[in-house]
Gaussian input, Z-matrix of N, CA and C with variables (Angstrom, degrees):
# hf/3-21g

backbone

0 1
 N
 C     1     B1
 C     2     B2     1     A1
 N     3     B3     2     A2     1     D1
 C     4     B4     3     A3     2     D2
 C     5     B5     4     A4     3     D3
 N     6     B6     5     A5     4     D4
 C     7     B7     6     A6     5     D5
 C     8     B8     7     A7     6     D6
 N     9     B9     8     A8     7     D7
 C    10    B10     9     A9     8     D8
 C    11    B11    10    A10     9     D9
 N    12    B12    11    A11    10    D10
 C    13    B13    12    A12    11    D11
 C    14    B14    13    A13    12    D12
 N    15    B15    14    A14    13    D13
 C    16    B16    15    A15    14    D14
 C    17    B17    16    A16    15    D15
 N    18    B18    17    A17    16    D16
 C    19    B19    18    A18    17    D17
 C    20    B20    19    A19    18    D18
 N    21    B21    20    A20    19    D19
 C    22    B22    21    A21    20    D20
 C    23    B23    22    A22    21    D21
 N    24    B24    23    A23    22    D22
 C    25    B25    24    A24    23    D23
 C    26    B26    25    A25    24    D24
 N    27    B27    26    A26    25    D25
 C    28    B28    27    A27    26    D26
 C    29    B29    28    A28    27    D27
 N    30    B30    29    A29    28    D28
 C    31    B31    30    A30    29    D29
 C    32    B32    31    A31    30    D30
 N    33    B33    32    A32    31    D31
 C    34    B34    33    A33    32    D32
 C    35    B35    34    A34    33    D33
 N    36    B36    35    A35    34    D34
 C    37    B37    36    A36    35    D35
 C    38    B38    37    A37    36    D36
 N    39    B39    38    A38    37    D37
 C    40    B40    39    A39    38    D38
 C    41    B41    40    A40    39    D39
 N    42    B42    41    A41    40    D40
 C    43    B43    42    A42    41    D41
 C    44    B44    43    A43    42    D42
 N    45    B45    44    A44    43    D43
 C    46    B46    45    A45    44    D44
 C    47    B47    46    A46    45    D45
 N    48    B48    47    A47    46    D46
 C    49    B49    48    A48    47    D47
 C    50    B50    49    A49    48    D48
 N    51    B51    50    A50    49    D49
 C    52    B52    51    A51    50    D50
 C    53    B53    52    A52    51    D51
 N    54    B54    53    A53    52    D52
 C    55    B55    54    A54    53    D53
 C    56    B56    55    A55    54    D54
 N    57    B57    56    A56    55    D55
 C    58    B58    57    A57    56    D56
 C    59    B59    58    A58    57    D57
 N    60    B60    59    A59    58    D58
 C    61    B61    60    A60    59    D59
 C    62    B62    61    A61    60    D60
 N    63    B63    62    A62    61    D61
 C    64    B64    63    A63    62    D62
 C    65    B65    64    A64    63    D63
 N    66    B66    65    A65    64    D64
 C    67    B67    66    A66    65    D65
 C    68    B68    67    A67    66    D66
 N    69    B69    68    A68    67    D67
 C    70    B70    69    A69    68    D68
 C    71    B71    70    A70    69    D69
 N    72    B72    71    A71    70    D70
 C    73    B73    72    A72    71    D71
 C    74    B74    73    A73    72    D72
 N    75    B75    74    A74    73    D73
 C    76    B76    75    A75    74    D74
 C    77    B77    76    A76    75    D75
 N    78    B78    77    A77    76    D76
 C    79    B79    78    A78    77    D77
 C    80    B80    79    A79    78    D78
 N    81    B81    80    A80    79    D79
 C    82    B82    81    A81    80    D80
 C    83    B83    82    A82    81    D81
 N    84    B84    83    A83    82    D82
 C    85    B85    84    A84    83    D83
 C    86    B86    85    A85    84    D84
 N    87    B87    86    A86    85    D85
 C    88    B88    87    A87    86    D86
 C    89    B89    88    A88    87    D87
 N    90    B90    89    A89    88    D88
 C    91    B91    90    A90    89    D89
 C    92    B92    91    A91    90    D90
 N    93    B93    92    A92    91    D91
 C    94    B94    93    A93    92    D92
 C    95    B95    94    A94    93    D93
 N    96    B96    95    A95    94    D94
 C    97    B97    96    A96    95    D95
 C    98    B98    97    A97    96    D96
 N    99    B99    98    A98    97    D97
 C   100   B100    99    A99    98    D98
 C   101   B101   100   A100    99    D99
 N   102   B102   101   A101   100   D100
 C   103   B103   102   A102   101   D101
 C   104   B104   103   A103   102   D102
 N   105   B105   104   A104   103   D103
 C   106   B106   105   A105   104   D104
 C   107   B107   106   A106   105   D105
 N   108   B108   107   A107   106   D106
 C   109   B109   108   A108   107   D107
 C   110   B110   109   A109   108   D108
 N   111   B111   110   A110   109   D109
 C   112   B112   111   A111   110   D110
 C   113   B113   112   A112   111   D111
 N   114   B114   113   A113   112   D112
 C   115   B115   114   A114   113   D113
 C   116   B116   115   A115   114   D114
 N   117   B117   116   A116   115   D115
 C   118   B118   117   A117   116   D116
 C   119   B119   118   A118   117   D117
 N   120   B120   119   A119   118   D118
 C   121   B121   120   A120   119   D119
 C   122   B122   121   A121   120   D120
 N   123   B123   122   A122   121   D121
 C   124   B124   123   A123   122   D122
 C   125   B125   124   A124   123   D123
 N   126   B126   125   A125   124   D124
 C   127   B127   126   A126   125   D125
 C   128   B128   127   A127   126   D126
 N   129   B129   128   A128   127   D127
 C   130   B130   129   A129   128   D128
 C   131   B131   130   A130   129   D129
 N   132   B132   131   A131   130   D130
 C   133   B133   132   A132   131   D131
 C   134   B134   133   A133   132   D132
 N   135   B135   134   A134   133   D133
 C   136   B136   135   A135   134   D134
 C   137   B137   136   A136   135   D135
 N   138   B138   137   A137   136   D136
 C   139   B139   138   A138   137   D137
 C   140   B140   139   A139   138   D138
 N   141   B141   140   A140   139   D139
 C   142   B142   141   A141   140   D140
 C   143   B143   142   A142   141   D141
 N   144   B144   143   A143   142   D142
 C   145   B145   144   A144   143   D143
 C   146   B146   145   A145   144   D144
 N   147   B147   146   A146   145   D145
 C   148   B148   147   A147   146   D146
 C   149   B149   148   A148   147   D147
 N   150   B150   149   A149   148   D148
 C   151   B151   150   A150   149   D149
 C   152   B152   151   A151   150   D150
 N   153   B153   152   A152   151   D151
 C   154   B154   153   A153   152   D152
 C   155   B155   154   A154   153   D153
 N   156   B156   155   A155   154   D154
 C   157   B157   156   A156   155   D155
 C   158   B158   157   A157   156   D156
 N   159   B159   158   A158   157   D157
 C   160   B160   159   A159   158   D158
 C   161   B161   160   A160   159   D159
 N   162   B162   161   A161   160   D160
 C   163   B163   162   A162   161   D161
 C   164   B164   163   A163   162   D162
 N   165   B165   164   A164   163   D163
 C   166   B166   165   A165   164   D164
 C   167   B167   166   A166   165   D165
 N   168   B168   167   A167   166   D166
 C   169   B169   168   A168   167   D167
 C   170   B170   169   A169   168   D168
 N   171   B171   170   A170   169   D169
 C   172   B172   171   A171   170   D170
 C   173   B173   172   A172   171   D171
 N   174   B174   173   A173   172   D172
 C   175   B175   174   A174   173   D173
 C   176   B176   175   A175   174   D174
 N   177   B177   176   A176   175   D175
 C   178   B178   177   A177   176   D176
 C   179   B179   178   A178   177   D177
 N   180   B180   179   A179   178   D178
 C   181   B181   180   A180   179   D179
 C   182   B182   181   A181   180   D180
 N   183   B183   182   A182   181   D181
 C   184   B184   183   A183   182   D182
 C   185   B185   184   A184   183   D183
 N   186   B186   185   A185   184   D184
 C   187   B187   186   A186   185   D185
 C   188   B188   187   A187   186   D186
 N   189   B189   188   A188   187   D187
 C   190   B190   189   A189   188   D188
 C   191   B191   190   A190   189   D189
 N   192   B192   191   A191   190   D190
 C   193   B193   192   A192   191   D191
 C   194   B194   193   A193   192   D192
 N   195   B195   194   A194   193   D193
 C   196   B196   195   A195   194   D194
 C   197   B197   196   A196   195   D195
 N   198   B198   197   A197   196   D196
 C   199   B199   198   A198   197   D197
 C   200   B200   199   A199   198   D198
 N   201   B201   200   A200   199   D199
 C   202   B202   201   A201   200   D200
 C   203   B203   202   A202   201   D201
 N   204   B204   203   A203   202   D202
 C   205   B205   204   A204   203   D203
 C   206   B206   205   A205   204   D204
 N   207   B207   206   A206   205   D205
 C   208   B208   207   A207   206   D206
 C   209   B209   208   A208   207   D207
 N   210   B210   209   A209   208   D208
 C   211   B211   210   A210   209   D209
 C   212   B212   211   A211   210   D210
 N   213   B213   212   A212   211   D211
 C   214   B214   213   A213   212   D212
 C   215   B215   214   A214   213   D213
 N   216   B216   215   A215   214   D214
 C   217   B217   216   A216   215   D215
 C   218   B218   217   A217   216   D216
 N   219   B219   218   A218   217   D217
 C   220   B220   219   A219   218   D218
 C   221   B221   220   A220   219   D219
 N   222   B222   221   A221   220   D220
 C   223   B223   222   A222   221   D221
 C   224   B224   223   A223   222   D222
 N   225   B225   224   A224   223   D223
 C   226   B226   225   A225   224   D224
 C   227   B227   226   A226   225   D225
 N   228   B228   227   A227   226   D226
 C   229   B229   228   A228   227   D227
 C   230   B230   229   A229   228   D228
 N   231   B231   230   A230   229   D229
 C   232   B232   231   A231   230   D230
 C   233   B233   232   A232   231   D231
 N   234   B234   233   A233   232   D232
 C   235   B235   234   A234   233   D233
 C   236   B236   235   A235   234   D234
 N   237   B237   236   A236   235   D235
 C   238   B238   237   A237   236   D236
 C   239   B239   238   A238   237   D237
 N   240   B240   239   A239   238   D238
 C   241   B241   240   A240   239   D239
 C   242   B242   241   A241   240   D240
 N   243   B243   242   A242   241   D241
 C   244   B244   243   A243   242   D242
 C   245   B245   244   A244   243   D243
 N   246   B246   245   A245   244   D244
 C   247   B247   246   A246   245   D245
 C   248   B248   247   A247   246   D246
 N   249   B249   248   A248   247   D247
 C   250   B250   249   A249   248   D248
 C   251   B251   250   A250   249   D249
 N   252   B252   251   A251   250   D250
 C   253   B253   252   A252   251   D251
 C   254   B254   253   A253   252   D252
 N   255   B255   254   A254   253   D253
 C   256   B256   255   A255   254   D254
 C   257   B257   256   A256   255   D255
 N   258   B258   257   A257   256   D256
 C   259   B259   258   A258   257   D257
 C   260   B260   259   A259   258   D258
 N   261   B261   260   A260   259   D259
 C   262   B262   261   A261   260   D260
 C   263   B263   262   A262   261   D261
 N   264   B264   263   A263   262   D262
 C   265   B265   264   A264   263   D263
 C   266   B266   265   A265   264   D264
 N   267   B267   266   A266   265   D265
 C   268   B268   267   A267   266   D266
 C   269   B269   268   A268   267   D267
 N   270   B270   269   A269   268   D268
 C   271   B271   270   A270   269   D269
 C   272   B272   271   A271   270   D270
 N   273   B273   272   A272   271   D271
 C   274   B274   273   A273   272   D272
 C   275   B275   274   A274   273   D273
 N   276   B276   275   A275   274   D274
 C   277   B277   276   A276   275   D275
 C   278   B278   277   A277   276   D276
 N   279   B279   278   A278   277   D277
 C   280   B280   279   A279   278   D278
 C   281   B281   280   A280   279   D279
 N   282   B282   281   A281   280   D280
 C   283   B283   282   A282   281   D281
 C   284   B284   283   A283   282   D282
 N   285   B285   284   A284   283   D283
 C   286   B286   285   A285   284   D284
 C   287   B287   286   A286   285   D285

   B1=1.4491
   B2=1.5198
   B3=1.7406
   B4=1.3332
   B5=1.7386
   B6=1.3052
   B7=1.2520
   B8=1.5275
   B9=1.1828
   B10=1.2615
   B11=1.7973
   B12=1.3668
   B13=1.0338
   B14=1.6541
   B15=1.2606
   B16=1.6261
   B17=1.4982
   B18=1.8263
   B19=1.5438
   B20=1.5928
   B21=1.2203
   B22=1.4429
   B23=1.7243
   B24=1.5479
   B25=1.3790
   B26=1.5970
   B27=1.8522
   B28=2.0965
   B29=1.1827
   B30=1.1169
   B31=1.4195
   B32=1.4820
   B33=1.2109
   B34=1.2261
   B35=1.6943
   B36=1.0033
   B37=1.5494
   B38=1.3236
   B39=1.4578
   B40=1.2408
   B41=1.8357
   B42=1.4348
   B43=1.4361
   B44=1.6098
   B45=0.9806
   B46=1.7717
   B47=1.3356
   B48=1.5758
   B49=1.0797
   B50=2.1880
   B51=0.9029
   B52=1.4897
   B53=1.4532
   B54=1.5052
   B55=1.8718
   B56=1.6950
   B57=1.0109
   B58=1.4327
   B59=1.7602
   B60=1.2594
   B61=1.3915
   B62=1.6641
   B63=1.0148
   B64=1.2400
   B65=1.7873
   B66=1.5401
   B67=1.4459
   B68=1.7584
   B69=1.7542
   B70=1.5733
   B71=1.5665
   B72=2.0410
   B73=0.9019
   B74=1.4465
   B75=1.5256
   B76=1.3141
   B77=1.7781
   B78=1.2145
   B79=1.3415
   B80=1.5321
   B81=1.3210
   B82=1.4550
   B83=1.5099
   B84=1.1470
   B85=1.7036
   B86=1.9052
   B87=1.2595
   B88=1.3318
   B89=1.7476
   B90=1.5407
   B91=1.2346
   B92=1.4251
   B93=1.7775
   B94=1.5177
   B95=1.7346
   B96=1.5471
   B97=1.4791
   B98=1.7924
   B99=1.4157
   B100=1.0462
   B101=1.4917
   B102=1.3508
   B103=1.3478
   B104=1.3839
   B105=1.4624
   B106=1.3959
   B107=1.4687
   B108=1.4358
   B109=1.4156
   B110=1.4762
   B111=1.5136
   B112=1.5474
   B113=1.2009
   B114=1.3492
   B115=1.8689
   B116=1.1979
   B117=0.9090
   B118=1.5105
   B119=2.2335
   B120=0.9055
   B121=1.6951
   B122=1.8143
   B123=1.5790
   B124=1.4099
   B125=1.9767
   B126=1.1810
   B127=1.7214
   B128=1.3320
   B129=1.3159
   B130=1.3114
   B131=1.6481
   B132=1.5941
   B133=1.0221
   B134=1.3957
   B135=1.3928
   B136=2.0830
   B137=1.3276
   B138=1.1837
   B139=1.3026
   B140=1.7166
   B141=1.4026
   B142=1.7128
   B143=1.6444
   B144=1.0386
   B145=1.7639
   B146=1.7566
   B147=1.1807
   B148=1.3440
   B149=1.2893
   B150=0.9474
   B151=2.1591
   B152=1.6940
   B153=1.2941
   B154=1.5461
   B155=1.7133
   B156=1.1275
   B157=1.5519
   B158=1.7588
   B159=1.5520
   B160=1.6058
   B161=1.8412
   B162=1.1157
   B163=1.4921
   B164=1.4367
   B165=1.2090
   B166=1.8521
   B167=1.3389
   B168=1.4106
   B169=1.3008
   B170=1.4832
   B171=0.9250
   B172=1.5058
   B173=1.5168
   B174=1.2352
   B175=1.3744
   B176=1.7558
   B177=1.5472
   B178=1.5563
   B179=1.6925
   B180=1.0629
   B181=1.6859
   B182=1.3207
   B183=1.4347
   B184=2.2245
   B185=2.1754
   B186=1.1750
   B187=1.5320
   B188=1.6237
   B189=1.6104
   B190=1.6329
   B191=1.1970
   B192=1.8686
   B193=1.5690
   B194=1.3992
   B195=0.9616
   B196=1.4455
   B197=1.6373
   B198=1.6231
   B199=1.7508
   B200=1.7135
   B201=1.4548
   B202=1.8737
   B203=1.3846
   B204=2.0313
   B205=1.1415
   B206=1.5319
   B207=1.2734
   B208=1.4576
   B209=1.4404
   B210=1.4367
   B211=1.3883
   B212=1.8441
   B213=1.7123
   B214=1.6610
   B215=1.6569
   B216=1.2642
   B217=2.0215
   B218=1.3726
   B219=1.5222
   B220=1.4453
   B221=2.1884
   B222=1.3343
   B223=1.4504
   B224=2.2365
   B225=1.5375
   B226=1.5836
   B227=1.7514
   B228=1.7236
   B229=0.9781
   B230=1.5828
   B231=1.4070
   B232=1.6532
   B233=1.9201
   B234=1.1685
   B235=1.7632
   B236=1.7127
   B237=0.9946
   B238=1.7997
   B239=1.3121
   B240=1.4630
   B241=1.9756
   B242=1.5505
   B243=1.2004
   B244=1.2777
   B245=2.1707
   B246=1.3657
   B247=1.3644
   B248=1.6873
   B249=1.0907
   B250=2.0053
   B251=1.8347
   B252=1.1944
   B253=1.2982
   B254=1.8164
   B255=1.4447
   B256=1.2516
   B257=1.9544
   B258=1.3153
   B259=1.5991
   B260=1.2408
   B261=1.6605
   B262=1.4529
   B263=1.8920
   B264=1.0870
   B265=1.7715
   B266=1.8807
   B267=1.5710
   B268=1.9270
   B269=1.3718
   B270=1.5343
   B271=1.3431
   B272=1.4722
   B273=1.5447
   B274=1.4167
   B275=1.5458
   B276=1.2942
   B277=1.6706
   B278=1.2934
   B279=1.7014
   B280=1.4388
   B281=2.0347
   B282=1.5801
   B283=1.4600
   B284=1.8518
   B285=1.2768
   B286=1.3233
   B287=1.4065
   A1=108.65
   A2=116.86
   A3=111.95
   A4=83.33
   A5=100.31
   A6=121.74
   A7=113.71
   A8=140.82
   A9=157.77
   A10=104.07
   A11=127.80
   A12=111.07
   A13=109.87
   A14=122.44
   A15=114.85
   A16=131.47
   A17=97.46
   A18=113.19
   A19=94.39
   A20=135.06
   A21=119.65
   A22=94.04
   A23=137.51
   A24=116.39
   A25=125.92
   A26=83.07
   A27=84.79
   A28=115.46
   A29=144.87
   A30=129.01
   A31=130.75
   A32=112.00
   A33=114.08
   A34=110.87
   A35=118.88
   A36=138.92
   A37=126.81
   A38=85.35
   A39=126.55
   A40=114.53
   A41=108.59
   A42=147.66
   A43=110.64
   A44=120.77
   A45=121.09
   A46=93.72
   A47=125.77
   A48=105.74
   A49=130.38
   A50=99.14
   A51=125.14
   A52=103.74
   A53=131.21
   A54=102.22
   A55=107.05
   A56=104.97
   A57=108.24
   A58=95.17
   A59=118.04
   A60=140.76
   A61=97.26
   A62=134.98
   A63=130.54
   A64=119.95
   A65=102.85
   A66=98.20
   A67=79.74
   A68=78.56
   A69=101.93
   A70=126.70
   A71=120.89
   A72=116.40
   A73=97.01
   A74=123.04
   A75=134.79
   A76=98.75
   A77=108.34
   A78=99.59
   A79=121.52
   A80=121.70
   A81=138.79
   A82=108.45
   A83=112.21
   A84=131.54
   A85=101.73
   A86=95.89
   A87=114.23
   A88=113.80
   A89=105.18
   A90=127.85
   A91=125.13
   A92=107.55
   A93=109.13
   A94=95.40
   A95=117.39
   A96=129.79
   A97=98.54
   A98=120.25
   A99=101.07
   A100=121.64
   A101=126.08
   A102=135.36
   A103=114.47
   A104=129.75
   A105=134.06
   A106=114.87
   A107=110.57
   A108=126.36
   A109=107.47
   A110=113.15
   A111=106.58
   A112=133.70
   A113=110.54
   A114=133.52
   A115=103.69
   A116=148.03
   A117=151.46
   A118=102.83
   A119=100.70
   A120=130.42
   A121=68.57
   A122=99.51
   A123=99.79
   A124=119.80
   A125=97.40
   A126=89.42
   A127=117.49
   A128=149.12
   A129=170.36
   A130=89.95
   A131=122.50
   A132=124.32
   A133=126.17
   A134=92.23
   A135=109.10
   A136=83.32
   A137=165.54
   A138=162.83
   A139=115.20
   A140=92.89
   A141=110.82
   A142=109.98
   A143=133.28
   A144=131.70
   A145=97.81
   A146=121.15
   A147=106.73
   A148=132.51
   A149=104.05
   A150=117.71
   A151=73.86
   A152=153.50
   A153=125.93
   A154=121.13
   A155=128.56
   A156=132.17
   A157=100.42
   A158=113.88
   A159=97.71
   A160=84.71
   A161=114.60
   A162=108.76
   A163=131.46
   A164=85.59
   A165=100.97
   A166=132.82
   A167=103.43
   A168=129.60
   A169=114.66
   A170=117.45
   A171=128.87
   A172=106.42
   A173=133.36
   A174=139.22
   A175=102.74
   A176=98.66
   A177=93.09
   A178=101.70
   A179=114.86
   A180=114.47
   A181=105.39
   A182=119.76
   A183=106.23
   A184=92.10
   A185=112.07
   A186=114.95
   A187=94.98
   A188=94.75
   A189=103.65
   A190=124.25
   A191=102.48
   A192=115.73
   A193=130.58
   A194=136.18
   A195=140.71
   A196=102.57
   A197=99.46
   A198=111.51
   A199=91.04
   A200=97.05
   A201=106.53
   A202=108.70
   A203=114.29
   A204=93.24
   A205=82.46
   A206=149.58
   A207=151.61
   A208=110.24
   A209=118.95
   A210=120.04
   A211=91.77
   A212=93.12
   A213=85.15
   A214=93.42
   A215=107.17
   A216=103.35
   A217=79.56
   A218=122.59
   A219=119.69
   A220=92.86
   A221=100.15
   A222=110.60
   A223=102.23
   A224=97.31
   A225=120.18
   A226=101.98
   A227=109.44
   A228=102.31
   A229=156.83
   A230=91.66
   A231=98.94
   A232=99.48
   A233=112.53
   A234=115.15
   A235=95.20
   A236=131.57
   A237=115.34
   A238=125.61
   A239=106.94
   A240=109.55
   A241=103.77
   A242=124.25
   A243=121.81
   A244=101.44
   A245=100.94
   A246=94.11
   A247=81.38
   A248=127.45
   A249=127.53
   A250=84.00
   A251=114.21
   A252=127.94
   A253=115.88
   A254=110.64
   A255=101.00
   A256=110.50
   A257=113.74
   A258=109.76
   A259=114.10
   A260=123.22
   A261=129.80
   A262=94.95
   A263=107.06
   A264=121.79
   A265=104.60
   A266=104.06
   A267=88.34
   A268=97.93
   A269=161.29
   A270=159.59
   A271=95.89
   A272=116.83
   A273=109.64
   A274=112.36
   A275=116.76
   A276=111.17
   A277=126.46
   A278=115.56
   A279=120.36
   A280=95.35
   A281=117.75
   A282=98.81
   A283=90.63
   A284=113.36
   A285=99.04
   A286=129.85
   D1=133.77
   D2=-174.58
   D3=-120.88
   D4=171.12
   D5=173.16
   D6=-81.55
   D7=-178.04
   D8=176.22
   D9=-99.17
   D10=168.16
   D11=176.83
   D12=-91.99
   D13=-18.30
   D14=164.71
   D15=-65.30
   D16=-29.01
   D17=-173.78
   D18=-89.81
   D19=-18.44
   D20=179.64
   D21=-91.38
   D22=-9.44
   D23=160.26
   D24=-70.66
   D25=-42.98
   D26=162.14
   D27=-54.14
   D28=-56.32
   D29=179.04
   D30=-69.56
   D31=-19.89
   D32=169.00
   D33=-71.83
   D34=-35.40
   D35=142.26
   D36=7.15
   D37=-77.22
   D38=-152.85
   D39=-93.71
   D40=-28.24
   D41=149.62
   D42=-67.16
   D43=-22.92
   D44=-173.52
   D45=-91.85
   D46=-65.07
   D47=-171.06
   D48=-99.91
   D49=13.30
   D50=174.61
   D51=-100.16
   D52=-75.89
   D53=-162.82
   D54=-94.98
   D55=158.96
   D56=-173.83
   D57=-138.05
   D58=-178.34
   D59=-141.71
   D60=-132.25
   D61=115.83
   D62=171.19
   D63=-114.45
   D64=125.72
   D65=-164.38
   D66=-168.80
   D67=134.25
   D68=-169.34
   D69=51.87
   D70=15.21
   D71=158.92
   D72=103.17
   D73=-0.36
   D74=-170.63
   D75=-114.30
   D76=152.78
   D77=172.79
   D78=-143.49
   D79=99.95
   D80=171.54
   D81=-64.67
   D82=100.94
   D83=156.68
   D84=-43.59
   D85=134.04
   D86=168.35
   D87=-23.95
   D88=-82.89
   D89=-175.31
   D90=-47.81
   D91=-15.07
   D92=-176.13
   D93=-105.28
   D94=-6.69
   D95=-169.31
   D96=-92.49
   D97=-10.63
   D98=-171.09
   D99=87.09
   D100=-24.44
   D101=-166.97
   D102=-81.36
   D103=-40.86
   D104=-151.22
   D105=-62.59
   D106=-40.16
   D107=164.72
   D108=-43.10
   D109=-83.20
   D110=158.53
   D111=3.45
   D112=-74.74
   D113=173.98
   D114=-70.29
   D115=-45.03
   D116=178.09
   D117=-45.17
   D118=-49.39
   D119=-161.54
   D120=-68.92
   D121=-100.12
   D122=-146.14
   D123=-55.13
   D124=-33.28
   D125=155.32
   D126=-51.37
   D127=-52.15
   D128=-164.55
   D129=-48.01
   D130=-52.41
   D131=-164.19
   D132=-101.57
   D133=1.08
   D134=178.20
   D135=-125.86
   D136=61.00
   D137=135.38
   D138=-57.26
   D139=-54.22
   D140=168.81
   D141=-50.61
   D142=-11.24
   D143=-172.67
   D144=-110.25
   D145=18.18
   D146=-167.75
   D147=67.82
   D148=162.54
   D149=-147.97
   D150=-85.48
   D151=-73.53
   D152=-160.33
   D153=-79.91
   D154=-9.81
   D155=154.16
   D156=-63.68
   D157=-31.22
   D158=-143.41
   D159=-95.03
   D160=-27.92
   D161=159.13
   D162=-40.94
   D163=-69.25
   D164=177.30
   D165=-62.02
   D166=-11.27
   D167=169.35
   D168=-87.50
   D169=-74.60
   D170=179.30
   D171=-47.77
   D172=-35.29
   D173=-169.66
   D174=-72.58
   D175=-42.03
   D176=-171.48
   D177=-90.46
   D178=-17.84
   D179=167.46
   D180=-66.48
   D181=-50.82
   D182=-161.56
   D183=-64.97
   D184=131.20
   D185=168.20
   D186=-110.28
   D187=125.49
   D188=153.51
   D189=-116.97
   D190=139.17
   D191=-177.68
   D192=-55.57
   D193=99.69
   D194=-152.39
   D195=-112.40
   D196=114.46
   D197=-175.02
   D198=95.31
   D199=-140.72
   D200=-172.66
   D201=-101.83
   D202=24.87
   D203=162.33
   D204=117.49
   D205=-45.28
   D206=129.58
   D207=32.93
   D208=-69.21
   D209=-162.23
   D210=-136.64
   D211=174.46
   D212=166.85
   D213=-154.43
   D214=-179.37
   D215=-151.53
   D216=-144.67
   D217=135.65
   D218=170.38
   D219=-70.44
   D220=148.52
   D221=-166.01
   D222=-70.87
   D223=-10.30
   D224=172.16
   D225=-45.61
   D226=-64.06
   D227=166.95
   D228=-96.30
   D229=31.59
   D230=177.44
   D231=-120.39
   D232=22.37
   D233=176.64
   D234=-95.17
   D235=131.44
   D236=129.27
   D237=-54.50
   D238=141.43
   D239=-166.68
   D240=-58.56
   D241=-5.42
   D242=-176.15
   D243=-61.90
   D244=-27.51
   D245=-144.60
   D246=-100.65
   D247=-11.85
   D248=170.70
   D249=-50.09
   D250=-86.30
   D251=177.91
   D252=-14.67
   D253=-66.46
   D254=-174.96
   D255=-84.48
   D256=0.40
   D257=165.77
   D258=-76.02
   D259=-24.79
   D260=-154.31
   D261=-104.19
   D262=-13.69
   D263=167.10
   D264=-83.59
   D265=-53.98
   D266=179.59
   D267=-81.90
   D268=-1.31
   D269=170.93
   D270=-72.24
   D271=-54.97
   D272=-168.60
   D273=-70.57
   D274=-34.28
   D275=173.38
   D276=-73.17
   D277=-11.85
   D278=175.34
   D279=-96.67
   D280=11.31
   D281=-175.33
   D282=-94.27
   D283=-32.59
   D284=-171.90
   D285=-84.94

């Protein structure tokens, strides 16, 4: 299941300003990280496995460049589990 091109802006949306990135106790929201678009895409395309496969999936698929591009971190581990939880809440309202 893919999204539409309006329903993949709602969620990207919706992903910009709801999960954020936590590192050093600071927390960068998706949408100001550049990422949400990203996540938006690969949820879009695991949607069909359900809102908690399509999380856990997509999280360890988006890679972010860490330094100038040096290394890259599946985006899985720079969330607090708080935010698995609230992606698998906006996944489930964009499944119905």
């Amino acid at each position: 299941m893919t999204l539409d091109a309006a329903d993949l802006k709602d969620l990207t949306a919706a992903l910009s300003d709801r999960l954020y990135l936590q590192i050093a106790g600071w927390h960068l929201y998706l949408g100001d990280a550049g990422l949400a678009e990203t996540l938006a895409i690969e949820c879009s395309a695991l949607l069909d496995q359900g809102p908690a496969v399509c999380a856990r999936r997509a999280l360890e698929a988006v890679q972010v460049p860490i330094g100038a591009g040096s290394s890259r971190l599946p985006l899985s581990r720079l969330l607090p589990s708080s935010q698995l939880s609230e992606l698998e809440q906006i996944l489930e309202d964009h499944c119905r």
